[in-house]
C-alpha positions, -999 to +999 in steps of 0.1 A: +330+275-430+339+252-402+315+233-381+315+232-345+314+199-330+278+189-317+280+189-277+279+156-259+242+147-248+245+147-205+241+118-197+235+109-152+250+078-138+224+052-130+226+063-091+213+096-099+183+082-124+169+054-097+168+083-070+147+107-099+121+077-106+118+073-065+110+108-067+084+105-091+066+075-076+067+096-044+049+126-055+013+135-053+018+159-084+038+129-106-001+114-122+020+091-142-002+050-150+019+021-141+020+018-182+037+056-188+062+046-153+069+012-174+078+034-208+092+056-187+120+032-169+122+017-202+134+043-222+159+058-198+175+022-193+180+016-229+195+052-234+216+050-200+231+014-218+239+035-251+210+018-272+194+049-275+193+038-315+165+010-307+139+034-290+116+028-317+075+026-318+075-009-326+104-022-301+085-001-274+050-017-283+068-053-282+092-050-251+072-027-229+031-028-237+034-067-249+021-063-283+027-091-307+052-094-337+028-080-360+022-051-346+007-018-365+014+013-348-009+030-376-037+006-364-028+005-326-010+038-314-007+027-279+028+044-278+023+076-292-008+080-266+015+068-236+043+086-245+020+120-250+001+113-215+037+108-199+050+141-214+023+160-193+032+140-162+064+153-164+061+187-173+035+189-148+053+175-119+084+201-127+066+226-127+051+215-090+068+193-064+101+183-090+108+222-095+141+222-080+148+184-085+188+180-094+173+161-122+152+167-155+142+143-178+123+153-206+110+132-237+107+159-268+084+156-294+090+130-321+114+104-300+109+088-276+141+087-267+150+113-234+167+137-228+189+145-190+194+181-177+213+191-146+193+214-125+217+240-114+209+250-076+231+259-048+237+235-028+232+251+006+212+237+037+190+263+030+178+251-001+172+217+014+152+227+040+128+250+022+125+221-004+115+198+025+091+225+041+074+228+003+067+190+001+052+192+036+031+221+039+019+209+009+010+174+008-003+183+047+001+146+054+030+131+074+069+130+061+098+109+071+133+115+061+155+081+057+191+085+064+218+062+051+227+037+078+260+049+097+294+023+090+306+022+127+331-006+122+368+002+105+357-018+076+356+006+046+338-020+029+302-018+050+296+022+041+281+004+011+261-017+026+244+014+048+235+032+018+219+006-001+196-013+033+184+027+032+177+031-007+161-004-005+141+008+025+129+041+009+116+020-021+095+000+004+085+029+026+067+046-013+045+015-015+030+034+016+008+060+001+000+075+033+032+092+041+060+113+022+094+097+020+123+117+012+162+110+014+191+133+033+229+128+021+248+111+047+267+146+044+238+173+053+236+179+086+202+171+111+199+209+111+184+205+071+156+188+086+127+210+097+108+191+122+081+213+120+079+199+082+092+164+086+078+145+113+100+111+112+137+100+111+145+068+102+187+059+111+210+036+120+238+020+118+257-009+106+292-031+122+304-061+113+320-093+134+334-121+121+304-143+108+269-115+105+265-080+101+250-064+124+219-036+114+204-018+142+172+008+128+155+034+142+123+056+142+126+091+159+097+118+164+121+152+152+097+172+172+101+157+203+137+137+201+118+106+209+131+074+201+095+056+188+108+023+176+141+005+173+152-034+163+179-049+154+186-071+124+216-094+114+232-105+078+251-135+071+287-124+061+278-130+023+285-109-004+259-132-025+230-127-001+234-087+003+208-079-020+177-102-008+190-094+028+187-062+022+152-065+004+139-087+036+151-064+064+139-036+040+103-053+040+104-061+075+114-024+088+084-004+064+057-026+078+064-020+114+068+014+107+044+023+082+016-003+079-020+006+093-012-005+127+026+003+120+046+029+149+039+064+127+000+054+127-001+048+163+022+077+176-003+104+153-033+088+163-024+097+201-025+136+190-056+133+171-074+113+194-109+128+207-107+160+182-142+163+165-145+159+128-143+196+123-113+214+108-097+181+098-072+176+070-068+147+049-045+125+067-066+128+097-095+115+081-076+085+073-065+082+109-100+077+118-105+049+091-073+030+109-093+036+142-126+022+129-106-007+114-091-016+153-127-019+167-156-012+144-172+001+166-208+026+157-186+058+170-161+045+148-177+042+122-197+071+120-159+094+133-146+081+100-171+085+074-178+116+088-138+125+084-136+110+047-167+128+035-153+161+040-116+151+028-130+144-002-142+177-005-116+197+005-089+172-011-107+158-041-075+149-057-065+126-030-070+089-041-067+070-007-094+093+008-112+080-020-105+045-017-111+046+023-146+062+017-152+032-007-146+011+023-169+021+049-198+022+022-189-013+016-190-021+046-227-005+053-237-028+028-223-060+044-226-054+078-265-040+071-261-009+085-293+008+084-298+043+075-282+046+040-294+045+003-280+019-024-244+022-006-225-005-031-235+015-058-218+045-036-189+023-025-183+013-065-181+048-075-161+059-050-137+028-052-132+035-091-128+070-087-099+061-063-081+039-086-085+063-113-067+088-090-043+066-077-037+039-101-003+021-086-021+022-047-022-010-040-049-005-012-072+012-037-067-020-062-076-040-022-109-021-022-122-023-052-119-059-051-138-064-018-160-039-038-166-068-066-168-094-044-195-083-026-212-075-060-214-111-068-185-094-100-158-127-091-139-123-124-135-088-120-129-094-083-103-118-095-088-095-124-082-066-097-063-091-070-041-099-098-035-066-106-035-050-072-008-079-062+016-072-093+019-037-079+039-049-055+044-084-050+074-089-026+056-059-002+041-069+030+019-043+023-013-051+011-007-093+011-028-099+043-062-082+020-051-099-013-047-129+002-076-126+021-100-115-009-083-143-031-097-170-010-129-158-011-131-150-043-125-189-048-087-188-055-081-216-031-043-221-043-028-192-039-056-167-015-047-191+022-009-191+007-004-158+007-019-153+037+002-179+059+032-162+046+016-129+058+013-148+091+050-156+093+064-124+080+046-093+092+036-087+130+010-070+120-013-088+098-049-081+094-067-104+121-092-105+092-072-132+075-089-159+097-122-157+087-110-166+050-088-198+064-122-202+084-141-203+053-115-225+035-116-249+063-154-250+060-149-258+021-126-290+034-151-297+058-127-298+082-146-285+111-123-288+144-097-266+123-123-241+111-135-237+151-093-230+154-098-200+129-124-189+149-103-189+182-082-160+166-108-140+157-105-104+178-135-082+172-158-086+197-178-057+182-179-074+152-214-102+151-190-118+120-166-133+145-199-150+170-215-159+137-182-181+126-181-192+162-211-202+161-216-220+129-186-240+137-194-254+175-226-266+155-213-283+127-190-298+158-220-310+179-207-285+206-240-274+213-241-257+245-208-237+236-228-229+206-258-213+219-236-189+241-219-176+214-251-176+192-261-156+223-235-129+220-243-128+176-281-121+185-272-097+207-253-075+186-278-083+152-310-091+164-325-091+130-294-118+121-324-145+116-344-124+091-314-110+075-289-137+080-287-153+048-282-120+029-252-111+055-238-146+051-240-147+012-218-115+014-183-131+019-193-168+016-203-170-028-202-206-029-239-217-025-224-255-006-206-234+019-236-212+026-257-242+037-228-254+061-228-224+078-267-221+078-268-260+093-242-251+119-262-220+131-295-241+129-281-271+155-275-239+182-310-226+173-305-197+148-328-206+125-316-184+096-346-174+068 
């Protein structure tokens, strides 16, 4: 009898794998831990590099979960349980947002080694639009498609370059859980695009003269045509720095674009602004938290936890609604806003329950930090920084908060670091950030510079920025100056005196620091209990 030969395992090029994972960490429906993504990666690299042979318990345990040479997977089964929770991930995601993906990878039962399918669709427009439509209608929160950048120089050599600055800026853009990021083929036409489905378009192009190359990157509203945002960027002519060029302008464009105060917040703000509560999806309700975070304001306040309560109703599965909902509980505990019952306890909950749901959001690691800072919890305060900032390390993300939480969480080093290369990088850092160098500054006793802090300081609204003013001018000797802006803290916290100490021992956990800022209110007359 003869034996037909065994048919060749398909296996993608690496191209095709990357843009499967950046689908994966896209998606809502993907409920994969940072621990199944790292198996995940692992597995397909070593099998993609024909060393399929050494996906093995133990070299999985060593190389990817870090256990030691003496490892025991019949004492510690840490792979078999990741590799079973990733299994569901994936089957679950194709049978959701990945159903018409181009590519399948499954891990079968007793390997861990994976296995690549081609998944045979036509490839019409059609397709691609109804595909973008499905992710839309159903996520309900904003989209933006990222085109590769257009080569309009005769050098063949730059169409390269286009399509990379995009992939690279498409990885950055998925650090920002609040929108949907998908990819068009520089050879499907703008009529694939639904604009009733996909809000954004991000484009450009790229040319090149004899010593830079020259980026130029755009924002467009598809509804309207408008052009929202546009900058220009150049590149040394240097094949060695393409990559970290790329990175940095890759950084540079998703903050601008898709941070808090970034253009896509600001332009859907506009449409939402004045709307009750009522009837309001999900990514509305986070609009609102951006809002309160501008002013803090009462009516800011209240608009957004009013929003967030009923997200989390109708969109329990959402971890940022979560994680925001976290935030403003926190923050009736440490601004003393009346009214409310044991709201850290509330604010812990909620925080964990929006880690739990969205486990590589590094704005849900931010939270739950301030969360245990404010419950006195530094090493777990500490423990989730670190974590929160491994998620993505490079992003200008979330490195105004982690900076900012590091410092006063007593990381002295590496918290007002972070947060001057925030400064220098990102337009638009948290203002926040001061009153941590304030604080550090205080700890140097260096009382002129912590009175600088103080001068950036832009809440008004906020009795934390007339408190540091305050504190400092009196340390200084600046007495008259003092009292006016002690003025302007009483005014807005009349209680301050009674409740001062409590507020103050909030951000500031180092009992020496305390007493300097309870000195410095005392020489302007705040006599703090």
């Amino acid at each position: 009898m003869t034996e037909h030969p065994k048919t060749k395992p398909y296996l993608p090029s690496e191209e095709e794998t990357s843009a499967q994972i950046q689908r994966f960490e896209a998606s809502p429906d993907f409920k994969a831990s940072p621990q199944q993504m790292a198996l995940l990666k692992y597995v397909v690299e070593q099998t993609l590099a024909g060393r399929a042979d050494r996906i093995k318990g133990y070299t999985v345990a060593t190389e990817v979960f870090g256990r030691q040479a003496d490892f025991d997977q019949n004492i510690d089964p840490i792979v078999s349980i990741q590799a079973s929770r990733l299994r569901r991930a994936l089957a679950h995601y194709y049978d959701e947002d990945g159903i018409n993906d181009p590519l399948q990878i499954e891990i079968p039962k007793g390997t861990y080694v994976p296995e690549f399918k081609r998944h045979q669709t036509p490839a019409t427009v059609s397709a691609t639009t109804n595909k973008i439509i499905g992710i839309a209608v159903k996520s309900s929160w904003p989209a933006v498609i990222v085109r590769p950048l257009k080569n309009i120089s005769r050098d063949p050599e730059l169409d390269h370059w286009g399509i990379g600055l995009a992939t690279e800026l498409a990885n950055e853009l998925n650090r920002y859980s609040d929108i949907r990021v998908m990819t068009l083929h520089a050879d499907r036409p703008e009529s694939a695009i639904d604009p009733d489905a996909v809000q954004f378009s991000i484009s450009g192009n790229v040319r090149r003269d004899r010593t830079v190359i020259k980026i130029s990157v755009r924002l467009m509203a598809l509804q309207t045509g408008r052009l929202i945002w546009s900058e220009s960027y150049r590149a040394p002519n240097e094949a060695g720095n393409l990559i970290a060029c790329q990175e940095e302008i890759a950084r540079s464009v998703a903050v601008k674009i898709a941070g808090e105060n970034g253009h896509i917040a600001k332009t859907l703000k506009s449409r939402f602004k004045g709307r009750p509560p009522k009837h309001m999806d999900a990514y509305e309700a986070v609009l609102r938290y951006y809002e309160y975070n501008l002013n803090y304001t009462p009516k800011a306040f209240a608009s957004a936890l009013a929003a967030l309560e009923k997200a989390v109703r109708i969109d329990p599965e959402c971890g940022q609604v979560w994680s925001m909902r976290a935030r403003l509980y926190a923050s009736m505990y440490a601004f003393d806003i009346p009214g409310y019952q044991n709201p850290l306890a509330t604010a812990l909950e909620s925080a964990l329950h929006g880690v739990r749901l969205s486990p590589i959001d590094q704005r849900a690691g931010v939270i739950l930090t301030f969360v245990h800072l404010l419950r006195n919890d530094l090493p777990a305060g500490l423990a989730e920084a670190k974590r929160a900032l491994e998620l993505g390390p490079a992003s200008l993300f979330m490195l105004d908060g982690i900076g900012y939480l590091l410092t006063l969480l007593g990381d002295w080093e590496r918290g007002p670091a972070l947060i001057h290369d925030v400064i220098q990088l990102n337009p638009f850092y948290g203002n926040y950030v001061h009153y941590a160098l304030w604080v550090d500054r205080l700890r140097q006793a260096d009382y002129e510079m912590a009175r600088q802090e103080t001068l950036k300081l832009n809440q008004p609204a906020l009795f934390w920025d007339h408190l540091a003013r305050a504190a400092s001018l009196g340390l200084l000797g600046q007495i008259d100056d003092g009292r006016r802006a002690a003025a302007e803290l009483l005014k807005l916290k009349p209680d301050f005196e009674e409740r001062g100490r409590f507020l103050i021992q909030c951000y500031i956990k180092f009992d020496d620091m305390v007493e300097q800022v309870v000195r410095g209110l005392a020489a302007v007359g705040v006599d703090v209990k």
